[in-house]
N, C-alpha and C positions, 0 to 999 in steps of 0.2 A: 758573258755579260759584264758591262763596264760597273768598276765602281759607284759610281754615280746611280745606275739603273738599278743595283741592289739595294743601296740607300733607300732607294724610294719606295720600292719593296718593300722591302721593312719598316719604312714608314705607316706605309699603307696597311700593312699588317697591323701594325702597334693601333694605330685610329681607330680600327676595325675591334683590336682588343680591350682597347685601353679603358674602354665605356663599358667593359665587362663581358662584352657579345660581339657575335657576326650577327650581320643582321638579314634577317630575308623576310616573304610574303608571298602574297599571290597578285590575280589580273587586276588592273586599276579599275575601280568602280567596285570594287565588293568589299566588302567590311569584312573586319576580323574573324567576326565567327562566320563567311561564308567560306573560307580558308579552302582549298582543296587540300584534303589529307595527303593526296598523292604528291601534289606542288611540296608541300612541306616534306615527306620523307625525301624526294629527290633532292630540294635543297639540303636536306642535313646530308645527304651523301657528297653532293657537290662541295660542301662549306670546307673541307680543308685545305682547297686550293685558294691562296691569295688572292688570283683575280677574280673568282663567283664571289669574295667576300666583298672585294672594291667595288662591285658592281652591284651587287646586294645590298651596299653602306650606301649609293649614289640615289636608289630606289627609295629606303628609309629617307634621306636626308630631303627629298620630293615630296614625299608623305610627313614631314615636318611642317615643308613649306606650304604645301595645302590648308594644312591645318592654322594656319598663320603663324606658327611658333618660331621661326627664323624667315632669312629673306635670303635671298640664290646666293651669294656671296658662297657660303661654304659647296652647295654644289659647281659651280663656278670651280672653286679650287680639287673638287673631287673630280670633275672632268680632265681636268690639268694632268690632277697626278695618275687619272685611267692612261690618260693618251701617251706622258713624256713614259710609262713604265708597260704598257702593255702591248699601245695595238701596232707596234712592229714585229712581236715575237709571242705572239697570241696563241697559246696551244688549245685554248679554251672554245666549244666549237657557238657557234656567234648564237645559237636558240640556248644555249645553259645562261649564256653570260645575259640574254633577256628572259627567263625566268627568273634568275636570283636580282635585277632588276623591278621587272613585274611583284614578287613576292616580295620585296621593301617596300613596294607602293601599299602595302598592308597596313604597314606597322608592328606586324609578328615579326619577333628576332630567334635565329639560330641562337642559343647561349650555351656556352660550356667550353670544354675542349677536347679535340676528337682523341678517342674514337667517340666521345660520350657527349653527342649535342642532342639537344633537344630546344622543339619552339617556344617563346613566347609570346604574347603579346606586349607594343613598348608600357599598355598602361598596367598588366602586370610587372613587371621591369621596376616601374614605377610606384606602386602599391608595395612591392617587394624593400621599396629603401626610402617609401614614407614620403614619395616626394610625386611629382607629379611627371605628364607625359612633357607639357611644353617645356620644364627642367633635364628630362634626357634626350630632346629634341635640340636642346640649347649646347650639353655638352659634348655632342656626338660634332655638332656644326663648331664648338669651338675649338675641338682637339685636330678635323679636319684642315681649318682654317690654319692654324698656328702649325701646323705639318707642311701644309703647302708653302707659307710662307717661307719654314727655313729650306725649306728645299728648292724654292725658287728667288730665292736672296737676290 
């Protein structure tokens, strides 16, 4: 792997942590509490691989934008950095990488660090640091943003 490709990795990574969580969920059209328990323990087994997390952060950052709380821009730049870092050398098998998709379209987040994750919801997330869902909706899209950017200078 080139330089360049780990960078973004680790980018990618950092996005995913920097906001405190990986994020995951379940199928679009079901709200939080209809969760499947099963979708959730699978994502937290998935979550420590970078890509089920790039692709878990791309689902949450959809589930912002529904909610109106940002505008595609930041998924715009999570597309970017799936495609320049992932899908030439993609070990990940193409149904994990849309579940941990599917399950951002939630809004429940993987939080922790492994072995020791467990789900959220983003508006406990939210409740948890007094502040609200469209406020970790915002920082999750602006850490994406500003990642993408230096990475595509």
């Amino acid at each position: 792997m080139d330089g360049s490709r780990k960078a973004v990795l680790a980018t990618i990574k950092y996005a995913a942590l920097a906001t405190g969580f990986l994020l995951a969920a379940m199928a679009p059209g079901q709200s939080a509490d209809q969760a499947s328990a099963a979708d959730i323990d699978r994502m937290i087994k998935l979550a420590a691989a970078d890509e089920i997390a790039a692709y878990n952060q791309l689902g949450v950052l959809e589930y912002c934008k529904s909610l109106g709380h940002i505008d595609g821009h930041a998924i715009e730049s999570q597309n970017r950095l799936i495609a320049f870092s992932y899908d030439q050398g993609s070990k990940v098998p193409a149904d994990d990488k849309a579940l941990a998709e599917r399950v951002g379209l939630s809004g429940i987040a993987i939080v922790g660090e492994a072995p020791s994750y467990a789900a959220e919801s983003l508006a406990d997330i939210a409740s948890k640091d007094r502040g609200t869902v469209a406020a970790v909706c915002q920082s999750i899209a602006k850490t994406v943003d500003q990642n993408a950017a230096f990475i595509f200078r």
